[in-house]
MMTF fields as JSON, N, C-alpha, C and O atoms, coordinates in Angstrom:
{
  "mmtfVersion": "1.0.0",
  "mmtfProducer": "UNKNOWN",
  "numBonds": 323,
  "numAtoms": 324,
  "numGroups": 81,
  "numChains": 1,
  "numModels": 1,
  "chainsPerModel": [1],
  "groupsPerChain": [81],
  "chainIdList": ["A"],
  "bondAtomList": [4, 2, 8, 6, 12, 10, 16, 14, 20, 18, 24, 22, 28, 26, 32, 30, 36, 34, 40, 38, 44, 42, 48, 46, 52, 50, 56, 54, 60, 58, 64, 62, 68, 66, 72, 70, 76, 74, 80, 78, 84, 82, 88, 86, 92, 90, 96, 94, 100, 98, 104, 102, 108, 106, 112, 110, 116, 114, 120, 118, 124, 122, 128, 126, 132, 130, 136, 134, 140, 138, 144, 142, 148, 146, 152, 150, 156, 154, 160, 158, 164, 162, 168, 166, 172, 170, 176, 174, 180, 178, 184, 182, 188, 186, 192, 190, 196, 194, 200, 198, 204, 202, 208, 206, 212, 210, 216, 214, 220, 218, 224, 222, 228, 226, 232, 230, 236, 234, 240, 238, 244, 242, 248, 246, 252, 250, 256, 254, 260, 258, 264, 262, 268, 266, 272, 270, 276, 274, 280, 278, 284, 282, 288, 286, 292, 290, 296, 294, 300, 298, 304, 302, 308, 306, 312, 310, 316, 314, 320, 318],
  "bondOrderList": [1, 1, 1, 1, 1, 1, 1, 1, 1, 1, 1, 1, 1, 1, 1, 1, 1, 1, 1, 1, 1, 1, 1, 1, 1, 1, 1, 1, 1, 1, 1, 1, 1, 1, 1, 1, 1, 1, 1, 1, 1, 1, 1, 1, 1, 1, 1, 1, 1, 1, 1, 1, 1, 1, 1, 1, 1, 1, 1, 1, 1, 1, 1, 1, 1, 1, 1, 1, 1, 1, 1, 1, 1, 1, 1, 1, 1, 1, 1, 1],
  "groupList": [{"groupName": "UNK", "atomNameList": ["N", "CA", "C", "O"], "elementList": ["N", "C", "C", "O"], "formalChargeList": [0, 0, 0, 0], "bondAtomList": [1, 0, 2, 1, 3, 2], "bondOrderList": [1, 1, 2], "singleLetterCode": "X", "chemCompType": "L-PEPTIDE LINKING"}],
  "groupTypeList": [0, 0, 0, 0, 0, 0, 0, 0, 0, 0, 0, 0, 0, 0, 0, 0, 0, 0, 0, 0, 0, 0, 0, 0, 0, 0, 0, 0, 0, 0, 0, 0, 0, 0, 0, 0, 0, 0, 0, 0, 0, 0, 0, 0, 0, 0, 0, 0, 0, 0, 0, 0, 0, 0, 0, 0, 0, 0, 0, 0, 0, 0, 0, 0, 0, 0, 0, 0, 0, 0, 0, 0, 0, 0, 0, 0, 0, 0, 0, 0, 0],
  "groupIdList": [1, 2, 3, 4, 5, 6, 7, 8, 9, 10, 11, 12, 13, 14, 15, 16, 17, 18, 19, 20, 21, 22, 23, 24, 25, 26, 27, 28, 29, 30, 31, 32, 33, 34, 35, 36, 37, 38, 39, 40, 41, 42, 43, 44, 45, 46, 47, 48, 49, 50, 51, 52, 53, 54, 55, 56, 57, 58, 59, 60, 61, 62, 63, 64, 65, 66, 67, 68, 69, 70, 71, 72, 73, 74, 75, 76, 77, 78, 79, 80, 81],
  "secStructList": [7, 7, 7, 7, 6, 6, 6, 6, 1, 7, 2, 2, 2, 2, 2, 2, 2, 2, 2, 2, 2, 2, 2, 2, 6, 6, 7, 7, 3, 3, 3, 3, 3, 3, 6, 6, 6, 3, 3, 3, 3, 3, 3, 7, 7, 1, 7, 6, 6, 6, 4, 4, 4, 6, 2, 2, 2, 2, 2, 2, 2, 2, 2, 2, 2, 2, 2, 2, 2, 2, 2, 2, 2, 7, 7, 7, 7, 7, 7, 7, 7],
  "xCoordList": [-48.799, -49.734, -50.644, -50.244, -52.001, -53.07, -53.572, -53.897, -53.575, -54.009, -55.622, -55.946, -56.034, -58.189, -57.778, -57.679, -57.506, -57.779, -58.866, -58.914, -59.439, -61.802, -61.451, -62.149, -60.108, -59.866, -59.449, -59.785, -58.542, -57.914, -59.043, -58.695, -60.119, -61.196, -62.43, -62.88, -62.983, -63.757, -65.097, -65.044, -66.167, -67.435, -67.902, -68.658, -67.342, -67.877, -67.098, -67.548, -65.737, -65.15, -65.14, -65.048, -65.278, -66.228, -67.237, -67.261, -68.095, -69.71, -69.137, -69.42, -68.213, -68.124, -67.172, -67.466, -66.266, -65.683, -66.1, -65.633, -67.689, -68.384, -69.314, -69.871, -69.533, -70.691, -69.714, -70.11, -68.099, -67.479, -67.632, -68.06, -67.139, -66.854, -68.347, -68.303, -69.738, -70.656, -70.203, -70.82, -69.158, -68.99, -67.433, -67.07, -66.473, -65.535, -65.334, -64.599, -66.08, -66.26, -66.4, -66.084, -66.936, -67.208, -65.622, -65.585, -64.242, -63.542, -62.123, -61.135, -62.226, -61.547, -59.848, -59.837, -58.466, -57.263, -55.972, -55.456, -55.878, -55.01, -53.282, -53.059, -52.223, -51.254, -50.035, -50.011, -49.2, -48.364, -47.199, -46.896, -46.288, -44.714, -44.48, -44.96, -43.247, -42.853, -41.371, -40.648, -40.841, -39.559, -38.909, -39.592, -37.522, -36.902, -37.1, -37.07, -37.32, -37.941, -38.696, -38.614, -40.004, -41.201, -42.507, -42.456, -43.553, -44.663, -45.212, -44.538, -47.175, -48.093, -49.17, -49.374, -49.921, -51.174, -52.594, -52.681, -53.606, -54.646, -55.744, -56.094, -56.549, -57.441, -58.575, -58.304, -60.063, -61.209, -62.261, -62.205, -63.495, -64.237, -65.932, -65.8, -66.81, -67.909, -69.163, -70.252, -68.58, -69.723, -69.881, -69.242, -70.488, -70.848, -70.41, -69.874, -71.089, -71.279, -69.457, -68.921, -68.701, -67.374, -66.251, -65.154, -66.712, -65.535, -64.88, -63.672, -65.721, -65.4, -64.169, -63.324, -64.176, -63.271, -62.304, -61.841, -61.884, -60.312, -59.631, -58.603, -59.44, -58.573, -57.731, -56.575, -59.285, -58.491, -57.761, -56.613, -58.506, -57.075, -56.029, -55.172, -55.971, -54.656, -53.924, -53.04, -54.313, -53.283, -52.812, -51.648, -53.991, -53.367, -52.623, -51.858, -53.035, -51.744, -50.417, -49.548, -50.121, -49.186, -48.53, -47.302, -49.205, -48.414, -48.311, -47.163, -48.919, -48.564, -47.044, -46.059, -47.528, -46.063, -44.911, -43.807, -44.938, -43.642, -43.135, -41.992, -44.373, -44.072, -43.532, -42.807, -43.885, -43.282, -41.999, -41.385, -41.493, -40.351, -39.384, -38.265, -39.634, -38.652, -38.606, -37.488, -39.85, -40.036, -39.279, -38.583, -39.268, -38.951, -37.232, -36.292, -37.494, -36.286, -34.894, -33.713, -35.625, -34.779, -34.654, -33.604, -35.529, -35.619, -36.259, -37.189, -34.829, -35.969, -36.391, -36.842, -36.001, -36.833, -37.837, -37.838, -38.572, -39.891, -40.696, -40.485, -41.79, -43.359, -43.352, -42.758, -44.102, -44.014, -45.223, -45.75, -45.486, -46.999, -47.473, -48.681],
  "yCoordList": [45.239, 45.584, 44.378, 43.291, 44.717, 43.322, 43.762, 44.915, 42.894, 43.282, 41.918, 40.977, 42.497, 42.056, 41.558, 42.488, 40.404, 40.339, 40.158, 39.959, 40.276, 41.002, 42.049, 42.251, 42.981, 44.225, 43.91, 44.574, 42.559, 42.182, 41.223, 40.377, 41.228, 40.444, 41.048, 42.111, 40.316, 40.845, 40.596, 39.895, 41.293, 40.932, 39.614, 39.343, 38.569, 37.333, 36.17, 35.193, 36.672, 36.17, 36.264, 35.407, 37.687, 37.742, 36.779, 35.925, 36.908, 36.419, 34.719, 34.131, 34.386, 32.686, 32.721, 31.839, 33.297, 32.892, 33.148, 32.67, 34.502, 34.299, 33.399, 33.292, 32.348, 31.318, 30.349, 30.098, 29.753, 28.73, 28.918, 28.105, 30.496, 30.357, 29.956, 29.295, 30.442, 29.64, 27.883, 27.227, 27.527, 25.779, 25.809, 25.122, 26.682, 26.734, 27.135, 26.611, 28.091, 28.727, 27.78, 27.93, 27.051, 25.702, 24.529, 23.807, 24.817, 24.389, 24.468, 24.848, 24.076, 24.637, 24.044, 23.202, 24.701, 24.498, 24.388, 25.214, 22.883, 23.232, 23.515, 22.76, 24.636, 24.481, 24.437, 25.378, 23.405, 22.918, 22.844, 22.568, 23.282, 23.411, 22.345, 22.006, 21.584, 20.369, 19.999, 19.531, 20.082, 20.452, 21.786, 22.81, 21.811, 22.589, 23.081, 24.223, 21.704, 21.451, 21.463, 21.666, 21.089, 20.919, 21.588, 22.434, 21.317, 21.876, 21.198, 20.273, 20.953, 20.248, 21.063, 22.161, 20.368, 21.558, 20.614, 19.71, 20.928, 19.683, 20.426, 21.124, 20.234, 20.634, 19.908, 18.718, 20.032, 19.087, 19.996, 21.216, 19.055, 20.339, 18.989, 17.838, 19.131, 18.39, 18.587, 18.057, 20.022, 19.996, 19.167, 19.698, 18.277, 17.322, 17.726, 17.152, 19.397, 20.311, 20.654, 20.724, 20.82, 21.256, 20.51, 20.935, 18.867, 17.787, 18.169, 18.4, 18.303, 17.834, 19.259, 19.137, 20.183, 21.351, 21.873, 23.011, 20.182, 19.98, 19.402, 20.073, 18.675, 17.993, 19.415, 19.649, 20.179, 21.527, 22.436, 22.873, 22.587, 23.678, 23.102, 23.867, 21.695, 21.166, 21.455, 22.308, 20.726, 21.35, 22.759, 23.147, 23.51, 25.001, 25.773, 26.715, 25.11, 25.298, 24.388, 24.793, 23.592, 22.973, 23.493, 23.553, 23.963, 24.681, 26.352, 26.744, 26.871, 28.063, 28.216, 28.954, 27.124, 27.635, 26.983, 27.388, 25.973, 25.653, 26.91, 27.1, 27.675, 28.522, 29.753, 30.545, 29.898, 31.099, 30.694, 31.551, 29.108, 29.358, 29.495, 29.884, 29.218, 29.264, 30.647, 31.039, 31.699, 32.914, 33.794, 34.582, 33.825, 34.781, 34.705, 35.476, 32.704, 32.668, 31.83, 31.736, 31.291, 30.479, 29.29, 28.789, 28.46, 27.501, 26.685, 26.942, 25.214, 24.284, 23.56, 23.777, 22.084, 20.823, 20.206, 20.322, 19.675, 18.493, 18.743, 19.52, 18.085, 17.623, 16.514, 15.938, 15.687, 14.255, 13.888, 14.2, 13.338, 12.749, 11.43, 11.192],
  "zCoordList": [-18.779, -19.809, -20.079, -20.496, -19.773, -20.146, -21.697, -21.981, -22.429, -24.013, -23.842, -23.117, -24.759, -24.797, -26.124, -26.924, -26.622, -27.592, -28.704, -29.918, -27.988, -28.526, -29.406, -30.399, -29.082, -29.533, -31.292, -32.273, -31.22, -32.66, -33.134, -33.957, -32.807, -33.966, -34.465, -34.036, -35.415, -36.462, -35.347, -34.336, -35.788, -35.201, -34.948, -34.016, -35.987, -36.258, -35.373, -34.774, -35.533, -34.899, -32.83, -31.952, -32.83, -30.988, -30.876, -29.989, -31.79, -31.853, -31.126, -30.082, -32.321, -32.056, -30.983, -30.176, -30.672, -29.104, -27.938, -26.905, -28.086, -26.942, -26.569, -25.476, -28.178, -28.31, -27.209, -26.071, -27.863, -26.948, -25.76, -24.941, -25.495, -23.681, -22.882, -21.844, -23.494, -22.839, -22.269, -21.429, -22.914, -22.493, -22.032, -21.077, -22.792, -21.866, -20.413, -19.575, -20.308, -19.133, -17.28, -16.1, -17.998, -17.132, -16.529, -15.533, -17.852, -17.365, -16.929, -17.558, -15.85, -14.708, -15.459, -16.357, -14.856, -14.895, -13.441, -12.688, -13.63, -12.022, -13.015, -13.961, -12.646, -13.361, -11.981, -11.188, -11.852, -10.628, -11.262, -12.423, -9.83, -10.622, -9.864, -8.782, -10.942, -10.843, -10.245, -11.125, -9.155, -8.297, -9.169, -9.151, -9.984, -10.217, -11.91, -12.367, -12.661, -14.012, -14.835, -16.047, -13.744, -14.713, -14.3, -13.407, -14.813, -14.663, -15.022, -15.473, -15.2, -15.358, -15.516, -14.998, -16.362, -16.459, -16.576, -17.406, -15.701, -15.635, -15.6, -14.649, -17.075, -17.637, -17.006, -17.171, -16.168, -16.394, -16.492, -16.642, -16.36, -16.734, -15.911, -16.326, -15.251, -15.027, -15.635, -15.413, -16.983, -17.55, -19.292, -20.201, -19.522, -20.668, -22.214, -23.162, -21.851, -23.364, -23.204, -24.31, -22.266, -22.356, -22.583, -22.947, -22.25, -22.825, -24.005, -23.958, -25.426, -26.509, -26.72, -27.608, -26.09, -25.927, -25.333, -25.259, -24.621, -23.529, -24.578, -24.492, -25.484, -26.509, -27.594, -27.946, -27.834, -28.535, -27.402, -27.477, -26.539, -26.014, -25.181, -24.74, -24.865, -24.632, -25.937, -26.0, -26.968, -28.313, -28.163, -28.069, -28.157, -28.732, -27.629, -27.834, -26.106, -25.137, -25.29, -24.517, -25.843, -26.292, -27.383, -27.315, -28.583, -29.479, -28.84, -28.632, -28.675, -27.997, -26.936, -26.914, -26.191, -25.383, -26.069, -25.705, -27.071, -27.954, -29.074, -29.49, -29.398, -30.016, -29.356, -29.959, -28.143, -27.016, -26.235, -25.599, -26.282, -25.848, -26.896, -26.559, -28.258, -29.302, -29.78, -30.114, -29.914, -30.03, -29.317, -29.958, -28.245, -27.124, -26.944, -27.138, -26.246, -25.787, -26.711, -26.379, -27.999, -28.464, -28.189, -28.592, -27.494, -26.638, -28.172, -28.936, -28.085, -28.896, -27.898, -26.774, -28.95, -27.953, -28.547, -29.772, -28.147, -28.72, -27.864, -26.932, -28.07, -27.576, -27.586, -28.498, -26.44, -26.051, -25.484, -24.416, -26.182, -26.093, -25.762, -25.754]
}
């Protein structure tokens, strides 16, 4: 099941996340599994206007999946920065 979430927002709120992706759109994600353990996720982007918008969604991919492994699976743990 793919869910749109365009579907759960207000007009205003589309308006401004179709304004970002004009600059997100630009940046790219390599995500690599790490032998048996880990993973890595490497955000860049070569466009100028899209820098200032890798710092927020490293966060909100960082809290997102801390919040999806404790959600789902019960999984604690930390963040290490």
């Amino acid at each position: 099941m793919v869910m749109n979430p365009m579907t759960m927002m207000t007009p205003e709120q589309q308006r401004l996340l179709t304004e970002v992706q004009k600059y997100t759109k630009d940046i790219k994600a390599i995500i690599k599994r790490e032998g048996n353990n880990g993973l890595t996720v490497i955000l860049s982007t070569n466009n100028p206007q899209a820098e200032p918008y890798l710092s927020q969604i490293r966060g909100s991919l960082i809290s997102s999946l801390a919040t999806t492994l404790w959600t789902f699976f019960g999984i604690t743990g930390r963040v290490e920065y």
